[in-house]
KEKE-3310 file (N, C-alpha, C; in steps of 0.2 Angstrom, whole numbers, plus 5000, padded with zeros to 4 digits):
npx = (5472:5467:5456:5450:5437:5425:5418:5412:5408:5411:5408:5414:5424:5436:5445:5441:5448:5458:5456:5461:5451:5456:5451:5445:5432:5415:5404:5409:5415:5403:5397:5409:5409:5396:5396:5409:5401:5394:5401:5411:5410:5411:5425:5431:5432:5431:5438:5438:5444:5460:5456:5463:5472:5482:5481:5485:5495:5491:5498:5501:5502:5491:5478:5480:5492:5488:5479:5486:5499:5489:5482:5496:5502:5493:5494:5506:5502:5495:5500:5492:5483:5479:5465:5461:5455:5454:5445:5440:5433:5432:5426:5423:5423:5431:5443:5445:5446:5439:5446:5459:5460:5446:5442:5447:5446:5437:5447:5456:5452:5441:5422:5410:5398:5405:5415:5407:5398:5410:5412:5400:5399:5411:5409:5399:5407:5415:5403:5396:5384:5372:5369:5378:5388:5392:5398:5404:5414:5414:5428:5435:5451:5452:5464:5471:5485:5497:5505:5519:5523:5515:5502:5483:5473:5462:5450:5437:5423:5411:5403:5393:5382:5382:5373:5363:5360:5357:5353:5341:5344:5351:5370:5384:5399:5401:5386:5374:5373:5378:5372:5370:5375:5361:5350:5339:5340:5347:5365:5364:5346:5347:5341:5354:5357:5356:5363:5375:5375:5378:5386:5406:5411:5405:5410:5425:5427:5420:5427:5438:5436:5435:5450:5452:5463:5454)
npy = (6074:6071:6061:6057:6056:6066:6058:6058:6074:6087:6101:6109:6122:6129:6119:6102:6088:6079:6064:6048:6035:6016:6003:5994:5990:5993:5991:5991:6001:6011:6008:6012:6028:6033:6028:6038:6050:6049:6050:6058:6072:6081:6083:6076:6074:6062:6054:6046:6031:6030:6028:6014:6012:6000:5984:5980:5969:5957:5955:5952:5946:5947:5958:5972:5974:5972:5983:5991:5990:5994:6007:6016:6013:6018:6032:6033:6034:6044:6055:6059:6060:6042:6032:6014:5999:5982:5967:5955:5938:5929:5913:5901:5886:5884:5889:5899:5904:5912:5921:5932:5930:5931:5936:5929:5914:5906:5904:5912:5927:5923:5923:5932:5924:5911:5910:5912:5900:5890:5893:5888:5875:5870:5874:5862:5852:5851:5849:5856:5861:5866:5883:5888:5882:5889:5902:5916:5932:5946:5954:5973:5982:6000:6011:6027:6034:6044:6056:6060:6050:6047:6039:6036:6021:6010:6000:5988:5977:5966:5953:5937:5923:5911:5908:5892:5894:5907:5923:5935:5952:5963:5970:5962:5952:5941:5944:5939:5925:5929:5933:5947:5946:5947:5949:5946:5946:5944:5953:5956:5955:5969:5986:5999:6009:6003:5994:6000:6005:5995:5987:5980:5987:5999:6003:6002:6015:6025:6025:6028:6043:6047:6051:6059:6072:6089)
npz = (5092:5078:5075:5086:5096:5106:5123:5132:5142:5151:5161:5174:5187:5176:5164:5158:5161:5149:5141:5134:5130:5130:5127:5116:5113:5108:5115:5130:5126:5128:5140:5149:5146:5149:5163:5165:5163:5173:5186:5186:5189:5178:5176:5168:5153:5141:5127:5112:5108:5097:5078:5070:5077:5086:5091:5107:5115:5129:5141:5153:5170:5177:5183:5184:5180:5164:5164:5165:5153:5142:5146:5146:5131:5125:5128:5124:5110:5108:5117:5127:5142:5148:5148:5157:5156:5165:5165:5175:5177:5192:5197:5209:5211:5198:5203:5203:5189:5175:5177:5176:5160:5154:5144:5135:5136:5128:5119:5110:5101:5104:5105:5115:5116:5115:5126:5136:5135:5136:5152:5155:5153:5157:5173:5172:5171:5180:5192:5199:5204:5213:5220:5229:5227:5215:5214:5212:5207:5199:5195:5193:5186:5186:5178:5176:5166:5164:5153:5160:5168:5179:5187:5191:5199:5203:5210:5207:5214:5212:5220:5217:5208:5197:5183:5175:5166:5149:5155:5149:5136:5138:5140:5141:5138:5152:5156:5155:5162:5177:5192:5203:5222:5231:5221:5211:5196:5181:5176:5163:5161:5167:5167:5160:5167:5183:5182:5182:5195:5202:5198:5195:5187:5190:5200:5201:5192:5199:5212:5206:5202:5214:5217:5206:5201:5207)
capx = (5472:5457:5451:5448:5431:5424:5412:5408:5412:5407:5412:5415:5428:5442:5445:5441:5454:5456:5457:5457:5451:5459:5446:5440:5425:5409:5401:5414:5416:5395:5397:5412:5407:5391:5397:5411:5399:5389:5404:5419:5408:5413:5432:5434:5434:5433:5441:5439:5451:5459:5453:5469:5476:5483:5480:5489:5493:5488:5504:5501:5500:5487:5471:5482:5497:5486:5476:5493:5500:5483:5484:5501:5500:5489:5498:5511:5502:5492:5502:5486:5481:5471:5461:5461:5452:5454:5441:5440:5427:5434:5423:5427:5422:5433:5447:5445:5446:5445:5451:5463:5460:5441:5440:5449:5443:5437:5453:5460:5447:5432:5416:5405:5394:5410:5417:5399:5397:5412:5411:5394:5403:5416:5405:5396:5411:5415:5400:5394:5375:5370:5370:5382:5393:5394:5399:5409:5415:5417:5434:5439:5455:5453:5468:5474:5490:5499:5513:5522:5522:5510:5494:5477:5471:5456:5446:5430:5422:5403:5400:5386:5384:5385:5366:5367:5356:5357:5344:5341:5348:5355:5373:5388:5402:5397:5381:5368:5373:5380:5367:5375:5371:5355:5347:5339:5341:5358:5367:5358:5342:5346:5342:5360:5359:5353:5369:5382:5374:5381:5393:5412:5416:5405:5411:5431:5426:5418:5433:5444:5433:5438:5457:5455:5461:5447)
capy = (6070:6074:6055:6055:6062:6068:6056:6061:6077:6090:6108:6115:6126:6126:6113:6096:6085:6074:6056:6046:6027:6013:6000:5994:5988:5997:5990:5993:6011:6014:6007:6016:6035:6031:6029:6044:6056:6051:6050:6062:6079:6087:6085:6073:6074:6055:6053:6040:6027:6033:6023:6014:6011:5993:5981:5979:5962:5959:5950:5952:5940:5952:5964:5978:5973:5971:5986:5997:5989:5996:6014:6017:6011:6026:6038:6034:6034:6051:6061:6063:6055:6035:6027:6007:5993:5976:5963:5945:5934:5923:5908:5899:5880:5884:5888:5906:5904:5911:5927:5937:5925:5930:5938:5923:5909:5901:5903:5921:5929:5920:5927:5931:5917:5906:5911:5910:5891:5886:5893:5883:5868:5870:5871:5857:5845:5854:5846:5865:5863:5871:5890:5887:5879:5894:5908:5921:5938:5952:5960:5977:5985:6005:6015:6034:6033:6051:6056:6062:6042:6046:6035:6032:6015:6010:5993:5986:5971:5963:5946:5933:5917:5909:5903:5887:5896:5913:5927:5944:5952:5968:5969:5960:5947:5934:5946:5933:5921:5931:5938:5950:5946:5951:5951:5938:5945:5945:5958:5953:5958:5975:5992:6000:6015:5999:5987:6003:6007:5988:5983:5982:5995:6005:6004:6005:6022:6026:6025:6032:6048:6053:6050:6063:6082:6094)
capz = (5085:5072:5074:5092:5098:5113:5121:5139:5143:5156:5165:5180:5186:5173:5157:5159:5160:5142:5142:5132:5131:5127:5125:5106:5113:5106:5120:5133:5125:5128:5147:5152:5146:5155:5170:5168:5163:5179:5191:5186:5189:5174:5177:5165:5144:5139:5120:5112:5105:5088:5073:5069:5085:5084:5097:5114:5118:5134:5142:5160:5173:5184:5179:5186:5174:5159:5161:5166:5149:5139:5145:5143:5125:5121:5132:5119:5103:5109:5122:5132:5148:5143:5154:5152:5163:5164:5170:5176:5181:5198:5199:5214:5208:5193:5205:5201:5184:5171:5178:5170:5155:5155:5137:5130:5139:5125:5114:5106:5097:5107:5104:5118:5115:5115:5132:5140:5133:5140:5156:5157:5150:5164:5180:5174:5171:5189:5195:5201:5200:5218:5222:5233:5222:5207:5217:5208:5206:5194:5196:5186:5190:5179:5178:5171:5167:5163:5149:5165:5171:5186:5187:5195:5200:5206:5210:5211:5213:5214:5221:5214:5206:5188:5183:5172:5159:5151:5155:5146:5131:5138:5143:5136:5140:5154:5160:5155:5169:5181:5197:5209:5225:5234:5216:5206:5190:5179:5172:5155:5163:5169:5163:5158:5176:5187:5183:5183:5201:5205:5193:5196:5181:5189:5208:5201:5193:5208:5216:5202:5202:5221:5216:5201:5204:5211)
cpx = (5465:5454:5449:5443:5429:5417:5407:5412:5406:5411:5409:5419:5434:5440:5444:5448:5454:5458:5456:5457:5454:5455:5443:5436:5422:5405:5403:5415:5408:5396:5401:5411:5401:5392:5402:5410:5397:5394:5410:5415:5410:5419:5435:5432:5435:5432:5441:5443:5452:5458:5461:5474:5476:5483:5486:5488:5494:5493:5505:5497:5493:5482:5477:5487:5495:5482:5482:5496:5495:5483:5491:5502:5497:5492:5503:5510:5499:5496:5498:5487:5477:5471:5461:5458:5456:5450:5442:5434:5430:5429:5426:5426:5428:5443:5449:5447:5441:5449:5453:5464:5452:5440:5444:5450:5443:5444:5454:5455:5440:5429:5413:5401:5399:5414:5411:5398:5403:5414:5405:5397:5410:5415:5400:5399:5415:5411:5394:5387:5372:5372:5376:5388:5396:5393:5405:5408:5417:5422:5436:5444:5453:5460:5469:5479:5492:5504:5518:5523:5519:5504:5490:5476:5463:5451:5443:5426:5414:5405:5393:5389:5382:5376:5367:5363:5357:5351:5345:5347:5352:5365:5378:5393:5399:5390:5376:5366:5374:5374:5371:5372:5365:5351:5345:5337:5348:5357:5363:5351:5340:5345:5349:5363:5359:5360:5375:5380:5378:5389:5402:5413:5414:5408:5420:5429:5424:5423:5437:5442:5436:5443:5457:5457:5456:5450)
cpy = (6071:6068:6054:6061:6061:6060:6057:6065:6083:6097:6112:6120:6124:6122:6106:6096:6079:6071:6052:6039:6022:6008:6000:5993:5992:5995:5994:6001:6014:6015:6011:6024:6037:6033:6036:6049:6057:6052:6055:6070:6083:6086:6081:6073:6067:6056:6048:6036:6028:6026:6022:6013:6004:5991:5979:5972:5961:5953:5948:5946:5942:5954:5967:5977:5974:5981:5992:5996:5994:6004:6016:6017:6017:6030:6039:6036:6042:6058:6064:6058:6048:6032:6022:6003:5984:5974:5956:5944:5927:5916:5903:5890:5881:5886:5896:5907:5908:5917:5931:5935:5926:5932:5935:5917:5904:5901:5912:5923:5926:5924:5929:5926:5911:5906:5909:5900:5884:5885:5889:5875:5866:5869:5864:5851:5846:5848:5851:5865:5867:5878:5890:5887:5882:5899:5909:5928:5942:5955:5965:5979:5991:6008:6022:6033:6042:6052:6059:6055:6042:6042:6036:6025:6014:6003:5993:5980:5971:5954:5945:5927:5919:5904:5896:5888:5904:5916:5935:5943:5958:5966:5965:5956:5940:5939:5942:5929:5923:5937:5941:5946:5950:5952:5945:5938:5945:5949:5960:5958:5965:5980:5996:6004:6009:5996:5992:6002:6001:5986:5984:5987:5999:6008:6006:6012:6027:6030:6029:6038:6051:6052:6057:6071:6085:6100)
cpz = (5082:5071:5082:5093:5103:5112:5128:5142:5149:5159:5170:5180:5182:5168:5162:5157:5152:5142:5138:5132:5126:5126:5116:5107:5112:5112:5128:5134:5129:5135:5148:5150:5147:5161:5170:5167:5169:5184:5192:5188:5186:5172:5171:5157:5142:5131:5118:5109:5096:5085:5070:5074:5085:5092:5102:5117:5125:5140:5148:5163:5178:5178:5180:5178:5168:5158:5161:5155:5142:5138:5144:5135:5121:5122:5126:5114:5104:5111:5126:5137:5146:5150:5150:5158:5161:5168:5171:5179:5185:5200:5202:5215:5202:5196:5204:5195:5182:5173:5174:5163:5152:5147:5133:5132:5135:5119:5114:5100:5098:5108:5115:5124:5118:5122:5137:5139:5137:5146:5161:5156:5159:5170:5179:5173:5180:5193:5198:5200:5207:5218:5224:5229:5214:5210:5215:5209:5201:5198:5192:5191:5184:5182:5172:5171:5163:5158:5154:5167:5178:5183:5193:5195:5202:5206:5211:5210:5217:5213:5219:5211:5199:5188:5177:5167:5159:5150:5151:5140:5131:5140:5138:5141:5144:5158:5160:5160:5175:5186:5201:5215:5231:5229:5213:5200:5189:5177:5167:5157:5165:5167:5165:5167:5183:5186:5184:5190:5204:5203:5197:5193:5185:5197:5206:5197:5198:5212:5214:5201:5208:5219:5211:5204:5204:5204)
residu = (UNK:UNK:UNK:UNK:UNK:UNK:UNK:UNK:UNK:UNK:UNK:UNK:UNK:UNK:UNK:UNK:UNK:UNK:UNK:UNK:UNK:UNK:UNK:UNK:UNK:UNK:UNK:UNK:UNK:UNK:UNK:UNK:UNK:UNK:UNK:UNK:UNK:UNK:UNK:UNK:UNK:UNK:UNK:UNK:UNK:UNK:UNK:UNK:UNK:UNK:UNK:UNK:UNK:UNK:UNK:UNK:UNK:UNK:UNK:UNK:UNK:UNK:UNK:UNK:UNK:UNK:UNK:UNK:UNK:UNK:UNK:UNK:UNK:UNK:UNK:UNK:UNK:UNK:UNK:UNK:UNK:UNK:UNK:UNK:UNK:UNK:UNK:UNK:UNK:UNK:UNK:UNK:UNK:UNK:UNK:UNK:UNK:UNK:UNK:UNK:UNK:UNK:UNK:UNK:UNK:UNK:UNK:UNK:UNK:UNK:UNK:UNK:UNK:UNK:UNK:UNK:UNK:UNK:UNK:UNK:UNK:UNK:UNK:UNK:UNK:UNK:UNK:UNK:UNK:UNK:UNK:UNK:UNK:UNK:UNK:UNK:UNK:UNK:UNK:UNK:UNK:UNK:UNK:UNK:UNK:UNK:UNK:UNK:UNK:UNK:UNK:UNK:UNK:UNK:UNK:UNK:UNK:UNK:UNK:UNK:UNK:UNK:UNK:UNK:UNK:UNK:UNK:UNK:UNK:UNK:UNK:UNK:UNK:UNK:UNK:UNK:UNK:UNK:UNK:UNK:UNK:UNK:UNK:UNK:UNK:UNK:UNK:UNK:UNK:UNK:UNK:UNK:UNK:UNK:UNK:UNK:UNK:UNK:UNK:UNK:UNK:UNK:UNK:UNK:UNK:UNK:UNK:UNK:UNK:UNK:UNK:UNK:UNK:UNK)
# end
């Protein structure tokens, strides 16, 4: 299609494989062909979402569900292979909330800001003021999904806690407040190679990388 364009690409032996993504995030877009220039070793071509691709509602009771939903979607509107993720934030004062509900926490078309506000708003009618007591995780599930109906999966998950103020201005969704652990900065404050090396997204491509054909 003449509106999808290359956005991390690379070559070994043979063609890359062309992929494309499903994500409308401009952010989301930056971060994941980041990490798959650094991880796929060439193999893979990431394409990115055509302009006019209508939104996939996001219907699933799982990451897994939601992000299978996502690349499929594309598969169909392109004919090529899509990569899609889904992430959640488990906070374990919160019940594991909000989880698979994380990018509309604050309602359906909650901002950012909006989701972060009331995630702080939540642990402190919690009561969740110690360390202890605001321990969470980042979950992504990525998948490829095939026009053949084969797929890849791949998980990955960083523990840390929920700070009760946000820091730094890199980074995007809840990174402001969230520290991995063994770090005492957030996401927010990380330069971009420093938080994929940790991150969930960047540990299930990671993963989703040995899974690709050689």
């Amino acid at each position: 299609m003449s509106d999808i364009g290359p956005l991390a690409s690379g070559r070994v032996q043979g063609s890359p494989m062309r992929v494309v993504l499903a994500t409308a995030s401009p952010e989301k877009t930056a971060e994941i062909a980041d990490i798959v220039s650094a991880v796929s070793g060439g193999r893979v071509e990431l394409m990115g979402r055509p302009e006019g691709a209508g939104e996939v509602e996001e219907t699933g009771e799982t990451l897994e569900e939601n992000a299978r939903l996502k690349a499929k979607a594309l598969v169909e509107l392109t004919g090529i292979a899509a990569l899609a993720d889904d992430t959640g934030l488990e906070v374990d004062a919160l019940g594991g909330a909000p989880g698979v509900r994380s990018a509309r926490f604050a309602g359906e078309g909650a901002t950012y800001e909006e989701n972060v506000a009331k995630l702080l708003d939540e642990l402190e009618k919690a009561g969740a003021v110690h360390e202890n007591d605001r321990r969470a995780r980042f979950r992504t599930i990525v998948v490829i999904c095939f026009p053949d109906g084969n797929e890849i999966m791949a998980e990955g998950v960083v523990e840390g806690s929920i700070i009760p103020e946000r820091r730094g201005s890199g980074g995007f969704g809840y990174d402001p407040v969230f520290v991995p652990e063994g770090h005492e900065r957030t996401f927010a404050e990380m330069e971009p190679q420093e938080k994929h090396a940790l991150s969930h997204r960047g540990r299930a491509l990671s993963a989703l990388a040995l899974e690709l054909p050689a």
